[in-house]
RODO-2510 file (C-alpha; in nm, 4 decimals, decimal comma):
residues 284
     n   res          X          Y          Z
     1     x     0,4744    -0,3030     0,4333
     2     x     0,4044    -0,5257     0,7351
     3     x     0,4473    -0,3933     1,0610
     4     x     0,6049    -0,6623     1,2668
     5     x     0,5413    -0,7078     1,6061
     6     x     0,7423    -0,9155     1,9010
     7     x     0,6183    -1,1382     2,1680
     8     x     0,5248    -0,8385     2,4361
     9     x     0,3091    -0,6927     2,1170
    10     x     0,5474    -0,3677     2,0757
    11     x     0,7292    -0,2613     1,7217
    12     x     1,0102    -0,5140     1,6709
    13     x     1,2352    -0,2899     1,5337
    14     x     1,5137    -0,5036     1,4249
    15     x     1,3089    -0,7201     1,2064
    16     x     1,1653    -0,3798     1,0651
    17     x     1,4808    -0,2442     1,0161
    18     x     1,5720    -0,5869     0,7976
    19     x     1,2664    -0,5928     0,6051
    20     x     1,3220    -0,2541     0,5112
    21     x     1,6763    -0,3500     0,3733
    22     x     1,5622    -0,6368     0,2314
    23     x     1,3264    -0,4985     0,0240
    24     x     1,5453    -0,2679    -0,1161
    25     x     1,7957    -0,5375    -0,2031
    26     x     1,5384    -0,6332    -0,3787
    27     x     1,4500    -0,3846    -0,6119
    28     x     1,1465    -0,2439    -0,4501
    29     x     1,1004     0,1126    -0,5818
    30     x     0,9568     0,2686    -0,2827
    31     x     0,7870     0,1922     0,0459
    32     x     0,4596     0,2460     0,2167
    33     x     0,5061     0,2328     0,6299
    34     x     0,1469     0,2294     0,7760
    35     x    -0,0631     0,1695     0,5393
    36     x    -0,3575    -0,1067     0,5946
    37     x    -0,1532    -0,4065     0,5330
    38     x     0,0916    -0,2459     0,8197
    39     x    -0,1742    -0,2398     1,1211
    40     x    -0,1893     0,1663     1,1319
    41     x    -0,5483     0,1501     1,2488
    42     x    -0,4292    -0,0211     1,5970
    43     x    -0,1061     0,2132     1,6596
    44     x    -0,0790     0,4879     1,8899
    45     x     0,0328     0,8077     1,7190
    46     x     0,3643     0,7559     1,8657
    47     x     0,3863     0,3998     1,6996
    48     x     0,2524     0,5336     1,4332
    49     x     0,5451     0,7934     1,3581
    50     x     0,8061     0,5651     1,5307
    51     x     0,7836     0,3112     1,2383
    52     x     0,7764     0,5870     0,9774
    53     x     1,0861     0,7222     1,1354
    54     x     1,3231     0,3898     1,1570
    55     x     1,1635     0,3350     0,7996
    56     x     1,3567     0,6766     0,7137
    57     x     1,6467     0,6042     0,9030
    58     x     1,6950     0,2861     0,7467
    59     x     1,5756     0,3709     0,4263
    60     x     1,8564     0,6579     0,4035
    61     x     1,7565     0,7952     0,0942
    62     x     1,7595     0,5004    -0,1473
    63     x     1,3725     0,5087    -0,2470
    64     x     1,0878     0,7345    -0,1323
    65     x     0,8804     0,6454     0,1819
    66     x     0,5084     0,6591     0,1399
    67     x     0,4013     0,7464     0,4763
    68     x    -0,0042     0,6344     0,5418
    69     x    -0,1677     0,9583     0,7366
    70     x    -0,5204     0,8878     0,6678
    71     x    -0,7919     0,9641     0,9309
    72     x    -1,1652     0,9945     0,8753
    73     x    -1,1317     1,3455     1,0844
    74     x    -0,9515     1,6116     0,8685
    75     x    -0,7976     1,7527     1,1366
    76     x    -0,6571     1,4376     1,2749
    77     x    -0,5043     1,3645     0,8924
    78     x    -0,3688     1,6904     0,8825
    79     x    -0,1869     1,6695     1,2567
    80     x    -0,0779     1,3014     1,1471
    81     x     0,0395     1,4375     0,8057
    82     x     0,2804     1,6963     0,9825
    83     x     0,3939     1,4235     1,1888
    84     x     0,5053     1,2542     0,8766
    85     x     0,6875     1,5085     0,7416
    86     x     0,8556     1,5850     1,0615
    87     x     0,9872     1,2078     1,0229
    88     x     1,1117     1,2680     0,7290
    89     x     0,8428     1,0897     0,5067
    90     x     0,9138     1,1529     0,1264
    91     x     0,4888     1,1837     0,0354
    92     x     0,1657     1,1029     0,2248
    93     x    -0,1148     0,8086     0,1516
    94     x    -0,4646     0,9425     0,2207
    95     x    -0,7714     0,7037     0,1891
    96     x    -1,0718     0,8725     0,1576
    97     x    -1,2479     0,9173     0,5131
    98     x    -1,4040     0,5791     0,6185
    99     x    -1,7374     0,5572     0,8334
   100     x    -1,8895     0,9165     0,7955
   101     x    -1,9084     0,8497     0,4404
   102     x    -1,8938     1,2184     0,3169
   103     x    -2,0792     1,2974    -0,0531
   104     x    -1,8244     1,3227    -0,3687
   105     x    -1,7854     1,7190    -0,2632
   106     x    -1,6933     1,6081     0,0928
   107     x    -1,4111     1,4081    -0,0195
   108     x    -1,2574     1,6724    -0,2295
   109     x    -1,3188     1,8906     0,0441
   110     x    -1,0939     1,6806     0,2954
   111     x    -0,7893     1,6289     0,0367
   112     x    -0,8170     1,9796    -0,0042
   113     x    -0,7540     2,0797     0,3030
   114     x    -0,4984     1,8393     0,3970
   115     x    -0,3111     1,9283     0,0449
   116     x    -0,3177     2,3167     0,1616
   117     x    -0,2293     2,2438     0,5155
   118     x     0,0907     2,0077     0,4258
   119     x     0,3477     2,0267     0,1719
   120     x     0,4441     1,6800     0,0695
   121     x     0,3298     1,5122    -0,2713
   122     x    -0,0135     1,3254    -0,1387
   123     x    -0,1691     1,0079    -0,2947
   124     x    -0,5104     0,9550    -0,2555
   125     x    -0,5981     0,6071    -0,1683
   126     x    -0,9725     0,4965    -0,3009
   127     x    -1,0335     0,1694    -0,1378
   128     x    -1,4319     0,1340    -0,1167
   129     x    -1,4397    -0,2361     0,0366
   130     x    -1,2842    -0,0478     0,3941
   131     x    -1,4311     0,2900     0,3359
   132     x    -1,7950     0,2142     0,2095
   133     x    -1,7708     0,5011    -0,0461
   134     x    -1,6138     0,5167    -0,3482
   135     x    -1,4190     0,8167    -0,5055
   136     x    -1,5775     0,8569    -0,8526
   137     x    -1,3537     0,8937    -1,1290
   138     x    -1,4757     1,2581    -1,1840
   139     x    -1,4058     1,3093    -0,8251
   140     x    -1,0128     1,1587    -0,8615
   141     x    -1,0016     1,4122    -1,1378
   142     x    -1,0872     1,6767    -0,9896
   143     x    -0,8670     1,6608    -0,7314
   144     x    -0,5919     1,5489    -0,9636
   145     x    -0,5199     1,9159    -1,0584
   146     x    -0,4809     2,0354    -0,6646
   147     x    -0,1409     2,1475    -0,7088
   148     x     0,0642     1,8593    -0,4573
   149     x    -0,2136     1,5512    -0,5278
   150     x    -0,0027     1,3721    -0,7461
   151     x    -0,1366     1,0340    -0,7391
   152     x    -0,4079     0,7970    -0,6833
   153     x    -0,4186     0,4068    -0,5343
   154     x    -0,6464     0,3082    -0,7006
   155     x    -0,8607    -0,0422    -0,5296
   156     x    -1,1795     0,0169    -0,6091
   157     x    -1,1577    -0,3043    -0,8601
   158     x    -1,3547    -0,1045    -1,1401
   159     x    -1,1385    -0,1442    -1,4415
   160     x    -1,4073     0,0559    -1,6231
   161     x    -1,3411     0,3871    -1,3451
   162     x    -0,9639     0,3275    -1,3600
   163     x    -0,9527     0,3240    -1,7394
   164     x    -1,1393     0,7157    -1,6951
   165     x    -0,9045     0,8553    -1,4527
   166     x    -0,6444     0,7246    -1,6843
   167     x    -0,7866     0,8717    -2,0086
   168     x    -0,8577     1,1766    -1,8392
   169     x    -0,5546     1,2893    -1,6308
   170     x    -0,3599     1,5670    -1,6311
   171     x     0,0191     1,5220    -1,7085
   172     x     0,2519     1,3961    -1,3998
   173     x    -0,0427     1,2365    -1,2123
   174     x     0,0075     0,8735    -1,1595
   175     x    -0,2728     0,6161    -1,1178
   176     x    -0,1394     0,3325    -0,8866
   177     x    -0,3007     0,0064    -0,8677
   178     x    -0,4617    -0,0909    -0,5171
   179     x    -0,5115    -0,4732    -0,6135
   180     x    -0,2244    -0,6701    -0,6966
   181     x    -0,4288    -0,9231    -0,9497
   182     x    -0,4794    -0,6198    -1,1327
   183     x    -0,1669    -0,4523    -1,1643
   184     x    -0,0882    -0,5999    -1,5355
   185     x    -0,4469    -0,4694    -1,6457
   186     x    -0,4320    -0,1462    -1,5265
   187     x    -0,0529    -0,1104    -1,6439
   188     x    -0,1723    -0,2306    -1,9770
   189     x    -0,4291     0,0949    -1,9941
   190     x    -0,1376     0,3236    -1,9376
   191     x    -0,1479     0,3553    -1,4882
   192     x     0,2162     0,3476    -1,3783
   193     x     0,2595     0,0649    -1,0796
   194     x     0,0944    -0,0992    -0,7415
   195     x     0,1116     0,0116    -0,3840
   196     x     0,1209    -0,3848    -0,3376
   197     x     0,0394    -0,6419    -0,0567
   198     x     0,2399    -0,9287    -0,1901
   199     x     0,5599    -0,7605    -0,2584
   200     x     0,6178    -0,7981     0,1179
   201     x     0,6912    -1,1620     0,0517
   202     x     0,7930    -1,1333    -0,3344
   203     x     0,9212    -0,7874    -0,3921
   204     x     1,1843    -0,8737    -0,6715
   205     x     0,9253    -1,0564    -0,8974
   206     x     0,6779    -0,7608    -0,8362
   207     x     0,9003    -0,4942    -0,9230
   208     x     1,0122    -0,7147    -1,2299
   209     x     0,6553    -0,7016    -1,3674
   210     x     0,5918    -0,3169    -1,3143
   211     x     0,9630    -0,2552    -1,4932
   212     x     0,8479    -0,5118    -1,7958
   213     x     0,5560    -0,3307    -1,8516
   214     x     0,7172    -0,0357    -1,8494
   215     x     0,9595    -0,1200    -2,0933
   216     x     0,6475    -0,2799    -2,3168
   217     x     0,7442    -0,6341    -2,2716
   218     x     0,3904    -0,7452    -2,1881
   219     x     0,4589    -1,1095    -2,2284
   220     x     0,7626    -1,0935    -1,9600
   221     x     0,5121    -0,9102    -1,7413
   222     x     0,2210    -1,1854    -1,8006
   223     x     0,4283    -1,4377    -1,7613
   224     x     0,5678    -1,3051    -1,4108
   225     x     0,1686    -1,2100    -1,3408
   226     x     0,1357    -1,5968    -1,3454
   227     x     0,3348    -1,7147    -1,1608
   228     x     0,2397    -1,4446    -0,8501
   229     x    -0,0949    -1,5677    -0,9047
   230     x    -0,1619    -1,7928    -0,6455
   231     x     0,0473    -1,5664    -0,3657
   232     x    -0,2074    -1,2505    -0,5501
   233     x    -0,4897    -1,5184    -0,4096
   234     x    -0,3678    -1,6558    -0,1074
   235     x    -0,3241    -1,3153     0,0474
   236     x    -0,7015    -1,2437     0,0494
   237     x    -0,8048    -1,6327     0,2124
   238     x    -0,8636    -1,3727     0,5097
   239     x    -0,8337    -1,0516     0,5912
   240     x    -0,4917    -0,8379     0,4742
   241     x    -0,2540    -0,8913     0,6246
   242     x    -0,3546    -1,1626     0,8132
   243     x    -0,2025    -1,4427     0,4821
   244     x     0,0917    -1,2243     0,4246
   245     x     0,1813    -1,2164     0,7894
   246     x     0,1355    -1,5746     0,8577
   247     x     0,3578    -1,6282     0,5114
   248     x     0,6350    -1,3988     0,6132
   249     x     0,6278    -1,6047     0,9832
   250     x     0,6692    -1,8741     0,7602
   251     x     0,9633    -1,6870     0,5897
   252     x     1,1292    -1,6212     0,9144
   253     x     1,0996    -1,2382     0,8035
   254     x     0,8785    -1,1836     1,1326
   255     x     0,6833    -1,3571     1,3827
   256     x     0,2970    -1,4239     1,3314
   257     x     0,1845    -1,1299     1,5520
   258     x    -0,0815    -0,9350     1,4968
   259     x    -0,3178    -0,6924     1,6751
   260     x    -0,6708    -0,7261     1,7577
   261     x    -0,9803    -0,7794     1,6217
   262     x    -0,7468    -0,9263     1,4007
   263     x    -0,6156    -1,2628     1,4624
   264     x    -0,3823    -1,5260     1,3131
   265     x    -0,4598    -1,7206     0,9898
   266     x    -0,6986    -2,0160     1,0652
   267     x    -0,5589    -2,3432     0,9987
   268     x    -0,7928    -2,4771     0,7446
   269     x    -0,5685    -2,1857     0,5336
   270     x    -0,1961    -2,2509     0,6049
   271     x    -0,1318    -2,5162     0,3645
   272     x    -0,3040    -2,2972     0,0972
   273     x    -0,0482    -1,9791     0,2148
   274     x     0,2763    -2,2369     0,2070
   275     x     0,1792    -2,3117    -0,1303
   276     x     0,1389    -2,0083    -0,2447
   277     x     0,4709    -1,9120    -0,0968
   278     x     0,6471    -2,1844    -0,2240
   279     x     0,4765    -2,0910    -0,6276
   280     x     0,6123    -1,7518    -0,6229
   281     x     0,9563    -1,9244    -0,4663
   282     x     0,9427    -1,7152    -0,1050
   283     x     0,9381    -2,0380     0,0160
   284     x     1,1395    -2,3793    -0,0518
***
């Protein structure tokens, strides 16, 4: 999810509060508060947990929240993690500890500690392109059988690595796509979903595809995959969530806030973001 923001560049809570109910109008089968596309790197650990929390409260049981908790200091992830819980998140998102760049043994290390230190389900989020180190598939399974690391986001955009972790899995761990444009693929090799960017603006066609595929009608799904295209596209012109942001603006879901270094959509990439929009129907 988005984190919207109002004119004074606090939470706006009321058009949180919506988004959250209209994405479970929707179908959406669970959220994820603070994650990348939701701005957690520029929050204060008490905007951090306030989103979570109105997430919860508004949420009210009807799907799981995914609370992000990562940190590249283990300490720091397992402090935020408690937070979480104390919010009443449902399970925790983890990437894997950007900057220091830690060796394969490092990582399993740091979800180690965080999975003995907090008892919620915890996903593991391997997203090289903002981490500059990849989790190896040997390395996913490995920490695959640590008793409450039940699933992985998977965005390292290496079907060959996600088609390993698959094979090689132990029952009840779920591989997650990180990259929307690959979701059918990496459904079609057996994973189980998408921790998605574009189901912000198009959560009902999204969850449509997942529940096609689940149900084996692969043609439904592809056809669906299609049509999201462009939006799959248009939300990487610039930096996530930069696109989505400016398309939910254009939505009138949020205003086109953001915080800094990151900045609003450049012009020479609105009329490609409307017309995405407008493909997937968000927009008339």
């Amino acid at each position: 999810m988005i984190t919207p923001f109002n004119a004074s560049g606090g939470i706006d809570e009321g058009a949180l509060r919506a988004l959250v109910d209209w994405q479970i109008a929707e179908g959406i089968h669970f959220l994820v508060p603070c994650g990348s596309t939701g701005e957690a790197a520029t929050m204060t650990i008490e905007e951090h947990c306030r989103v979570v929390e109105l997430t919860v409260q508004q949420t009210n049981g009807r799907v799981p929240v995914l609370a992000g908790a990562g940190s590249n200091d283990t300490q720091k992830a397992i402090e935020l993690s408690h937070r979480m819980r104390d919010v009443g998140a449902t399970h925790l998102l983890h990437t894997s500890p950007m900057y220091n760049k830690p060796p394969q043994r490092g990582i399993v290390a740091h979800y180690r500690a965080i999975a003995e230190a907090v008892d919620l389900p915890i996903v593991i989020y391997n997203v090289p392109g903002r981490t500059a180190s990849n989790i190896e598939a040997k390395t996913t399974l490995e920490m695959a059988r640590i008793p409450n690391v039940t699933a992985i986001k998977e965005a390292s955009g290496q079907p060959s690595q996600i088609a390993d972790i698959i094979r090689g899995r132990p029952e009840g761990f779920s591989v997650l796509s990180g990259d929307d444009e690959l979701t059918l693929a990496v459904m079609a090799l057996g994973g189980d979903g998408i921790v998605s960017v574009i189901s912000n603006a198009a959560p009902r066609l999204m969850s449509q595809l997942c529940e096609k595929m689940f149900t084996g009608d692969v043609v439904g799904a592809r056809e669906i995959h299609f049509t999201l295209l462009p939006l799959m596209r248009a939300a990487f012109v610039e930096s996530n969530p930069i696109p989505v942001k400016a398309g939910l603006a254009m939505m009138k879901r949020c205003e086109n806030r953001l915080r800094l270094p990151l900045v609003p959509l450049a012009d020479a990439h609105v009329e490609t973001v409307r017309s995405a929009f407008k493909s997937a129907g968000a927009l008339s």
